[in-house]
N, CA and C atoms as a LAMMPS dump frame, in Angstrom:
ITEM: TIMESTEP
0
ITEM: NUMBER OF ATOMS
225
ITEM: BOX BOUNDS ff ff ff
-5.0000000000000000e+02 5.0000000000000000e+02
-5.0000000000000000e+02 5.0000000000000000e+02
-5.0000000000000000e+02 5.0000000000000000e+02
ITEM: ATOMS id mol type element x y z
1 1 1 N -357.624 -338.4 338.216
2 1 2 C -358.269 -337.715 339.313
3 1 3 C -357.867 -338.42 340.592
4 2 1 N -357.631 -337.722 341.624
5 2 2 C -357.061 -337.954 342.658
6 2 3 C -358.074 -338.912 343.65
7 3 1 N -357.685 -339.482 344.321
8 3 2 C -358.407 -340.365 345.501
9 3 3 C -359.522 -338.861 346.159
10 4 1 N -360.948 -339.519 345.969
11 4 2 C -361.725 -337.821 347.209
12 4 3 C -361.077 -338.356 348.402
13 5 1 N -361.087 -339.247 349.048
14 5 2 C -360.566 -339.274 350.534
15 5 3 C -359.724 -338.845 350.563
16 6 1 N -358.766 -338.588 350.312
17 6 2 C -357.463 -338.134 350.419
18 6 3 C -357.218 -336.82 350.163
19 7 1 N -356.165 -335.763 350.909
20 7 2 C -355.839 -334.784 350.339
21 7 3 C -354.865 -334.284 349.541
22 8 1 N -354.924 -333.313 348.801
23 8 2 C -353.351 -332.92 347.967
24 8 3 C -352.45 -332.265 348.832
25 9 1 N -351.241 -332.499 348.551
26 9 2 C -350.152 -331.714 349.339
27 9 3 C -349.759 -330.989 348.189
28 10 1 N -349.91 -329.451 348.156
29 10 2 C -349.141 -328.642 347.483
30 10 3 C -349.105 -328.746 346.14
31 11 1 N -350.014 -329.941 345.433
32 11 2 C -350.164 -329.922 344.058
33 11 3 C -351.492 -329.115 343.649
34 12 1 N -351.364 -328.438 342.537
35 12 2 C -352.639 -327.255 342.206
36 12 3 C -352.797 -328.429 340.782
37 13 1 N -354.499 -328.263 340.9
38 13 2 C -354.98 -328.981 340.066
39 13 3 C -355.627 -327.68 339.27
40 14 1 N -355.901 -328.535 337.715
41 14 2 C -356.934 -327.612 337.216
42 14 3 C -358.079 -328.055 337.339
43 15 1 N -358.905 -326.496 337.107
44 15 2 C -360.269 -326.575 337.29
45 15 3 C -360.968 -327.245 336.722
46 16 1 N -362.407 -328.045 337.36
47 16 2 C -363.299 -329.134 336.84
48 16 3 C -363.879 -328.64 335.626
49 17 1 N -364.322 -327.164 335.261
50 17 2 C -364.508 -326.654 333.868
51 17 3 C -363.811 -326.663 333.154
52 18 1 N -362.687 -326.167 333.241
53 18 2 C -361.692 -326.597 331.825
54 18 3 C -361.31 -328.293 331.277
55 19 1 N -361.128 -329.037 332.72
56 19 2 C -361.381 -330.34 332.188
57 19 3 C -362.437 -330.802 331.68
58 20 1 N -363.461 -330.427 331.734
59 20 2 C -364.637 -331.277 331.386
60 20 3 C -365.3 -330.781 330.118
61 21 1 N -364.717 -329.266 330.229
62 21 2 C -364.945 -328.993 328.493
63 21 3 C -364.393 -329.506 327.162
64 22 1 N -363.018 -330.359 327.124
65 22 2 C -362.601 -330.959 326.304
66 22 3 C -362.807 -332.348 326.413
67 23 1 N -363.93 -333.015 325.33
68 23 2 C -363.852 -334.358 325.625
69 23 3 C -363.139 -335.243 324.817
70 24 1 N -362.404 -336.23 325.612
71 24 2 C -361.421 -337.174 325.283
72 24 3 C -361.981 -338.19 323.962
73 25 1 N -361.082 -338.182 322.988
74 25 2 C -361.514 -338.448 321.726
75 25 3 C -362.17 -340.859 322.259
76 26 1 N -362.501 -341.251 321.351
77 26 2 C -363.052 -341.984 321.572
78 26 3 C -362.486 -343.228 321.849
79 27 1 N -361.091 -343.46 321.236
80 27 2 C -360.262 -344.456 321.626
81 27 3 C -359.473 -344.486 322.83
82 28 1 N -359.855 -342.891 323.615
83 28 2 C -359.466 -343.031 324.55
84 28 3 C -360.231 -343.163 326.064
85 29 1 N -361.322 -343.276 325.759
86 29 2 C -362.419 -343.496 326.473
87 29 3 C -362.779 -344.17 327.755
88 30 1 N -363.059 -344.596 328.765
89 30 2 C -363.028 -345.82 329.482
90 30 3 C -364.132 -346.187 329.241
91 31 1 N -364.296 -347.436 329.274
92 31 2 C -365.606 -348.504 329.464
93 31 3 C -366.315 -347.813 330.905
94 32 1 N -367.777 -347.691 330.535
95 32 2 C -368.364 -347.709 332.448
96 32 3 C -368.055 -348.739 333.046
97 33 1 N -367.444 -348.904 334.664
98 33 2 C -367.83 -349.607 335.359
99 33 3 C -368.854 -350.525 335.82
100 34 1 N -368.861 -351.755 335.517
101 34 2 C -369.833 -352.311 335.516
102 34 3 C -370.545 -352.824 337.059
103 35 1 N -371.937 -352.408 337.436
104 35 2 C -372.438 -352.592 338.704
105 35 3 C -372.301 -353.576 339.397
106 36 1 N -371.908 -353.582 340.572
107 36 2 C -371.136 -354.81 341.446
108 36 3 C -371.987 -355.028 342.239
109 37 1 N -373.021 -355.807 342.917
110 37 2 C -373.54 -355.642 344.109
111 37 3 C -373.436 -357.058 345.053
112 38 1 N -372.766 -357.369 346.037
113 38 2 C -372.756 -357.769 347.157
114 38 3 C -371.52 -359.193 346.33
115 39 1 N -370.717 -358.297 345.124
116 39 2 C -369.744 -359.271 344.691
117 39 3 C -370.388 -359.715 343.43
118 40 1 N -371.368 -359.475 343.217
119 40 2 C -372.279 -360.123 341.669
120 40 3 C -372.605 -358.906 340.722
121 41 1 N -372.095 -359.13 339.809
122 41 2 C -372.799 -358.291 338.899
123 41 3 C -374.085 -357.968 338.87
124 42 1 N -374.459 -356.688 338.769
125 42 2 C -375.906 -356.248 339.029
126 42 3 C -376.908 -355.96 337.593
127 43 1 N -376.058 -355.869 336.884
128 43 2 C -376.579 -355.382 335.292
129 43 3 C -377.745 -356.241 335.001
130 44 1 N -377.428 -357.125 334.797
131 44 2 C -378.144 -358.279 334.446
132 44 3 C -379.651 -358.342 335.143
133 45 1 N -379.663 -358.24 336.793
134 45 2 C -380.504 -358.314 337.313
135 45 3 C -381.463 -357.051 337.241
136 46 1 N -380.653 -355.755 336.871
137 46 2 C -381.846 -354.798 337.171
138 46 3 C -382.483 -354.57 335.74
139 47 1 N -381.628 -355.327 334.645
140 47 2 C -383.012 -355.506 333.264
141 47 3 C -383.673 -356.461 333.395
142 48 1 N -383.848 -357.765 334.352
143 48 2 C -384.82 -358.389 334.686
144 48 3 C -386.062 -357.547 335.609
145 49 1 N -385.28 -356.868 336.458
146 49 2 C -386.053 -356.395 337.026
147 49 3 C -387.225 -355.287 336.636
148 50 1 N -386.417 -354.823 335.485
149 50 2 C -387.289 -353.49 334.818
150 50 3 C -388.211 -354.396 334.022
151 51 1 N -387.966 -355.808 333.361
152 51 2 C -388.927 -356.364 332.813
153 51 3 C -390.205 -356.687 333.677
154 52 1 N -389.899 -357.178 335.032
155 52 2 C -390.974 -357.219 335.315
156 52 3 C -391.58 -356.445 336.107
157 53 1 N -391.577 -355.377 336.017
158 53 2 C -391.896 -353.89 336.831
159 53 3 C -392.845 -353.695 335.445
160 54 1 N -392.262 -353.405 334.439
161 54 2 C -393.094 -353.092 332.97
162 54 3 C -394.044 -354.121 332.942
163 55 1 N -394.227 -355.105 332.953
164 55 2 C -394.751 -356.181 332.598
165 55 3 C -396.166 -355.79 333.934
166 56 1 N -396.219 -355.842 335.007
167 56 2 C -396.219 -355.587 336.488
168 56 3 C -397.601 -354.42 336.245
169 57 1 N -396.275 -353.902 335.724
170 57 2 C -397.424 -351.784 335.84
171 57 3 C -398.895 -352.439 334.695
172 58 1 N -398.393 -352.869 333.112
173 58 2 C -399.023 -352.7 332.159
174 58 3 C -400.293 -353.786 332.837
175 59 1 N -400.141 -355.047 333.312
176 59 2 C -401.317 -355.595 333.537
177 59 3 C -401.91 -354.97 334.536
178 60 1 N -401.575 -354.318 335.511
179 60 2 C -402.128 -353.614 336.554
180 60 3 C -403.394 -352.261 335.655
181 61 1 N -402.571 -351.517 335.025
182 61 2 C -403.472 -350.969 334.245
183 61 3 C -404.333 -351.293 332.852
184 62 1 N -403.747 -352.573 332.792
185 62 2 C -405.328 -353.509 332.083
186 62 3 C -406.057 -353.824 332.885
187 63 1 N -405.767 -354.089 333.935
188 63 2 C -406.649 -354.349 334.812
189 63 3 C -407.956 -352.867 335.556
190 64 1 N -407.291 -352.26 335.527
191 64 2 C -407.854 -350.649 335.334
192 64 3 C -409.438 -350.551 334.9
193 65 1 N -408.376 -350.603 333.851
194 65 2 C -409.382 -350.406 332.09
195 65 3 C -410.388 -351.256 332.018
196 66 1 N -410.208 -352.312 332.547
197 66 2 C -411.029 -353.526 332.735
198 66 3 C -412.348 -353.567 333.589
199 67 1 N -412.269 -352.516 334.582
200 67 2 C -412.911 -352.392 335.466
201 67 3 C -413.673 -351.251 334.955
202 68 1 N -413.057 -350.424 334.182
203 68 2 C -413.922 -349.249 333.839
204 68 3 C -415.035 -349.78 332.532
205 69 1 N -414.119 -350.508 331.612
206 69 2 C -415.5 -350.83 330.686
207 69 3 C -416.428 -352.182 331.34
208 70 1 N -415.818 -352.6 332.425
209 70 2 C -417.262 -353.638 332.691
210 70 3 C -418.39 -352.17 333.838
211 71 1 N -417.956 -351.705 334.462
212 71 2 C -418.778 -350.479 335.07
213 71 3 C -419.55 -349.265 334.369
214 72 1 N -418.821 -349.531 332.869
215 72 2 C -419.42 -348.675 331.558
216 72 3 C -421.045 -349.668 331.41
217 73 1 N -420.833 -351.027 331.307
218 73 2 C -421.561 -351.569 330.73
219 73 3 C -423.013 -351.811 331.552
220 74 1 N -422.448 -351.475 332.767
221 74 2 C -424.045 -351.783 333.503
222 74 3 C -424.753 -350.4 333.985
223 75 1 N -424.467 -349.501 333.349
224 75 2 C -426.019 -348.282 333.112
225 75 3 C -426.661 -348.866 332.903
């Protein structure tokens, strides 16, 4: 696939449907690109980060819950 910045001179491409309907068997595959950010790999950091977002949310809503059965208890 061609550079997007750039334009074609006079070469006719085929259409993005017909390419994308045949998929390229598996040895021929590319690896994803792995996330670069500011020169550092980013991978790493945004499953730390989802750990403690999860971690983050779940005590937040123990904390919730916490509040509702001590407010249960004093009828």
């Amino acid at each position: 696939m061609a550079d997007p910045t750039t334009t074609e001179t006079g070469a006719v491409s085929a259409p993005a449907a017909v390419t994308a309907a045949v998929p390229a068997p598996a040895a021929v595959r590319a690896k994803p690109a792995k996330t670069i950010d500011a020169g550092k790999q980013a991978n790493r950091r945004i499953g730390v980060r989802l750990v403690i977002y999860t971690v983050a949310t779940h005590a937040f809503a123990g904390f919730i819950l916490l509040l509702f059965e001590l407010g249960n208890r004093n009828k």
